[in-house]
N, C-alpha and C positions, 0 to 999 in steps of 0.2 A: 657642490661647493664644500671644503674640507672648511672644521670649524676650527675656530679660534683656539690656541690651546689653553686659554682661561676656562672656555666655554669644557672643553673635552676634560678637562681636569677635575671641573666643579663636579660635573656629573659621573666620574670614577668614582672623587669623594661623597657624592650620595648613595651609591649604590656598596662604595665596598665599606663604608665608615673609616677611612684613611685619608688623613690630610692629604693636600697641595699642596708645596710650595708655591708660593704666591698669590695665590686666589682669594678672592672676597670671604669666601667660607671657610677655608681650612683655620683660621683663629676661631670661629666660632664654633666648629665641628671640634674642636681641639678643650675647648674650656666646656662646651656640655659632656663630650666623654671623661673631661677630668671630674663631675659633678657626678656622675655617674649614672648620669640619665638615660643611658641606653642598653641598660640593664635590664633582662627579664623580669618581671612581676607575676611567678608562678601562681603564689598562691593568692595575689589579687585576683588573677585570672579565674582561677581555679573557684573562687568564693561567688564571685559573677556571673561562673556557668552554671555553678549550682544551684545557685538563688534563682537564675531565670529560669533553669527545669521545674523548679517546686512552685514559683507563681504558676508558670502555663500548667503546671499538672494539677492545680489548684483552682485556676480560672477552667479549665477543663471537666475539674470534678461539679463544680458549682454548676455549669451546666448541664449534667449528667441529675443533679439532683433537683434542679428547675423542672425539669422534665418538659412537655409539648405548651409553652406555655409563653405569651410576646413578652411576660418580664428577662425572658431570658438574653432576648434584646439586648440589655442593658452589659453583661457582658461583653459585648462586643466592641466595645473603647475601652476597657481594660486588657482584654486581648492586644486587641493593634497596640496597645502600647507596648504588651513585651514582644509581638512579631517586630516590632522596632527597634528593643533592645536585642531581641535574636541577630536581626539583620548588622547590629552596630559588632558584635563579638564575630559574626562573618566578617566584616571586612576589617578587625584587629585581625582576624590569622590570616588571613587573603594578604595583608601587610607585613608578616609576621611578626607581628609584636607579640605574640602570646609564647612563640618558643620558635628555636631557629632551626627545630627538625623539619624538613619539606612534606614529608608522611604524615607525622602529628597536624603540620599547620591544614594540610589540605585533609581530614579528615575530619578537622574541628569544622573546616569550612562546606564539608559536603553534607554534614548532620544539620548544623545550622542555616544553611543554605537550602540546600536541595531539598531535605527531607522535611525540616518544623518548616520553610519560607515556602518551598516551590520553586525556588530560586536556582539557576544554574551558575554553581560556584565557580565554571570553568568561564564562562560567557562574561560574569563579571570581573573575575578578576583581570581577563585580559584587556576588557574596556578600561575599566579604570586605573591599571594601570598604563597604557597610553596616556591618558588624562593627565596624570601627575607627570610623567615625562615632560608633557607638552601643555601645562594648561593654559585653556581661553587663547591656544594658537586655532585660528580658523581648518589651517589643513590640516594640522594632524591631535586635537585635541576630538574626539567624540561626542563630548558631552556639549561642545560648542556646534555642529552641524549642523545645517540648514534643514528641519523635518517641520514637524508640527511648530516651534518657535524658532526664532530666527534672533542673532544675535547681534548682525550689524546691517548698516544699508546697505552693504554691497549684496547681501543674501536676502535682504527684502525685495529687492528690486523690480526681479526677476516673477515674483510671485501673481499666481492666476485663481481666478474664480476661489471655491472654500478655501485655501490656502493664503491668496490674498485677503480675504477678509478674517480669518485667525491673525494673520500680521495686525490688520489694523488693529484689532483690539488684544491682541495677547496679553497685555498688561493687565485687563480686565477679566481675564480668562484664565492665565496662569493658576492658581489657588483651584478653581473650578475644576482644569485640566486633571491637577494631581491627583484627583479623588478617583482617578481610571488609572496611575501610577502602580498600583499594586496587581491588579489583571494585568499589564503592557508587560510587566518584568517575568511574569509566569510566560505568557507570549513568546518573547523576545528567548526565555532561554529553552523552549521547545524547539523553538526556530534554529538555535546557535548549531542544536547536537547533530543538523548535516553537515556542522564544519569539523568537528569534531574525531578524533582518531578513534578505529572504532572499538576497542578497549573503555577507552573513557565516555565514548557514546553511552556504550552498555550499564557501567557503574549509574554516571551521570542521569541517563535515561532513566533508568528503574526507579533510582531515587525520587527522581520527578514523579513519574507514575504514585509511585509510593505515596507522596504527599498529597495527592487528588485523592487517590484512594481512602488514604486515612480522614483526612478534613472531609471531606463529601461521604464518606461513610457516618461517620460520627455526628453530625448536623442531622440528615436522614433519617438517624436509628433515635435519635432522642426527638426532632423537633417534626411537624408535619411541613411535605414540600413547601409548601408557601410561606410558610415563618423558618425554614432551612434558608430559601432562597432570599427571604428576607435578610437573617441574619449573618450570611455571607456576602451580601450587598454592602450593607452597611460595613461591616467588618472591612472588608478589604478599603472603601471610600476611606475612612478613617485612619488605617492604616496608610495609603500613598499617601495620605494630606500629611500624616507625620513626617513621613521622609521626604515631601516637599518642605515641609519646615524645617525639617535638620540642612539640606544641598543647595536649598536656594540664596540662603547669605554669603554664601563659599568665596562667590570668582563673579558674580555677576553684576557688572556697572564697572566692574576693575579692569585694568591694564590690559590689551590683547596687541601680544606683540606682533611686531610689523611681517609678514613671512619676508620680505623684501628687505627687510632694514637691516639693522644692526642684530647678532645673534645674542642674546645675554647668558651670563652663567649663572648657574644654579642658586644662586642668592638671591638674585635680581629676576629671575624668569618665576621664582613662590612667591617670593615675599611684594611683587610690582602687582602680580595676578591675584591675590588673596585677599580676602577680610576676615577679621576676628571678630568674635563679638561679645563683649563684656557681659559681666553675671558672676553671679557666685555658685556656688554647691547645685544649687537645682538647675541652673542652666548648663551645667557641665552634664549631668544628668540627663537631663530630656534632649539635648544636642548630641550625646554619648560620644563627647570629647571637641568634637566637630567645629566647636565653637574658636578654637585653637589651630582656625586650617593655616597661619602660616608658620608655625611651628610643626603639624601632623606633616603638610607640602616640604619642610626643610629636610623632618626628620621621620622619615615615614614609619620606620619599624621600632620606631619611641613607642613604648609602652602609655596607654592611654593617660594613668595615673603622674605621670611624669610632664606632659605637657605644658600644665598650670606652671611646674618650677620651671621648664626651661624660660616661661613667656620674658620675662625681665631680662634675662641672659639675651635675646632675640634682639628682643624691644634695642636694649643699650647698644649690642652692637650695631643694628641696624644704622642707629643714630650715630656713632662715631665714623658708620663709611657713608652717611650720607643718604641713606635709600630712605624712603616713604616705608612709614610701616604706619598700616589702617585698621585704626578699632573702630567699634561702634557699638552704639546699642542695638537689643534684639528688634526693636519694632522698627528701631532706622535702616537696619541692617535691609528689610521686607521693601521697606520704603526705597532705597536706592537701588535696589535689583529691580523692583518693580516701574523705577523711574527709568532706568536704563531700558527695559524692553518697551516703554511707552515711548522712549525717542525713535529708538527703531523704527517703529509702525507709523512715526510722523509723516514722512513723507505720500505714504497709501492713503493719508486721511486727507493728504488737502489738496490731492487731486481730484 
């Protein structure tokens, strides 16, 4: 079915940064480029890669100088925190907000990525860019699919044995789950490089290898197996529980539009599907912008730093054409995603 030409329009002007005539966005696409908000921030960039090289080479040396020893443990939430902040500058260039060369952006994204995460820069960014395309659409959003959580009844339904009883409780398991989020994603992008062309296998591949080798060499050579194995346990649990906390307030409990119904345009399909969530300086921080998804959802290759000012420019237009725009706080923000997949599971429970 050919779409609407509101619909074809909006999403030109998302991807090329050039008005419509006509459409819900092009006044709004129009007064943030006049702001100048979608401007590179080299040398913000530039201050934030370096600063996160010299913490990890920092947290790194500290435990080089722990030596075999369980306080070294204690490292290992200060780590996750910057494998956190690594993974948030992955997906500012995956986005390319950090510069509009395709070479630079995916090269920032294979260092930070593949090589300090484990992460395959090529597996994520093509997921998550479907996502933003389509978000919280059932068929063609990713991050909405029917796996281990399930997002509406029509996906609960169907479900059997361990899979039906994760629906039942997912609500109560979600937070639990995440703490296995940081091994699934090393997983998931081992898995990808058979889809992969075999050039980019090759790069992609090694670098993976690369980063097993270095973190599992380096835990080995200072700690004994059992507090290695210890301290990557922990380490990695801490780390997915962060990025369950940054993705989980995103889109979940919000708008999933109909596949059937009405097609909406790009104004209406971020802004319906999205939550904000209020905070100042350290929650933009520890969310590593994130907290600004429908603003990041409008304007994807906005420079992180710019988010904050576009929000009021968003907010006001939203409100003169009428659409819902949803803020909240962070611990509500937990609370309505979390409400949302315990409706889900309702029906498993009271059969």
């Amino acid at each position: 079915m050919p779409q609407p030409a509101a619909t074809v329009a909006d999403g030109l002007a998302a991807r090329t940064g050039e008005p419509s005539a006509g459409s819900e966005f092009s006044p709004l696409l129009r007064t943030v480029r006049a702001h100048g908000l979608l401007r590179r921030r080299h040398a913000w960039y530039a201050r934030v890669v370096a600063g996160n090289a010299l913490a990890l080479a920092g947290v790194v040396t500290g435990l080089v100088l722990i030596g075999d020893s369980w306080w070294a443990l204690l490292l290992a939430a200060p780590l996750a925190v910057l494998f956190a902040r690594t993974a948030f500058i992955g997906h500012d260039a995956g986005h390319a907000q950090i510069t509009g060369r395709k070479d630079v952006g995916r090269l920032l994204g294979l260092v930070h990525g593949n090589l300090l995460l484990g992460l395959s820069h090529a597996w994520w960014n093509a997921k998550h860019n479907r996502h933003h395309a389509n978000p919280n659409h059932l068929e063609k959003d990713p991050d909405v699919a029917a796996d281990v959580l399930v997002f509406s009844g029509g996906q609960a339904g169907g479900r059997k044995g361990l899979r039906r009883w994760l629906t039942r409780n997912q609500a109560w398991l979600f937070f639990p789950l995440t703490l296995l989020e940081g091994v699934a994603l090393k997983v998931h992008s081992f898995q990808d490089l058979r889809r992969q062309p075999p050039r980019e296998r090759l790069v992609e591949g090694a670098l993976l290898v690369g980063h097993v080798a270095a973190y599992s060499g380096l835990l080995l050579t200072v700690l004994s197996p059992g507090r290695a194995l210890a301290f990557a346990a922990l380490h990695q649990a801490l780390f997915g529980l962060h990025l369950g906390l940054a993705f989980a307030p995103n889109h979940k409990g919000m708008e999933m539009p109909d596949p059937d119904g009405e097609r909406w345009g790009h104004l209406r399909r971020q802004v319906l599907t999205s939550r904000n969530v209020r905070g100042g300086a350290l929650t933009d921080w520890f969310l590593g912008g994130l907290n600004y998804q429908i603003e990041h959802h409008l304007f994807p290759s906005m420079p992180r730093p710019h988010l904050r000012r576009a929000q009021p420019l968003v907010r006001a237009h939203c409100r003169e054409v009428g659409i819902p725009y949803t803020e909240t706080g962070l611990v509500d923000s937990y609370a309505q995603a979390l409400r949302h997949l315990h409706e889900v599971g309702e029906p498993l429970r009271s059969r």
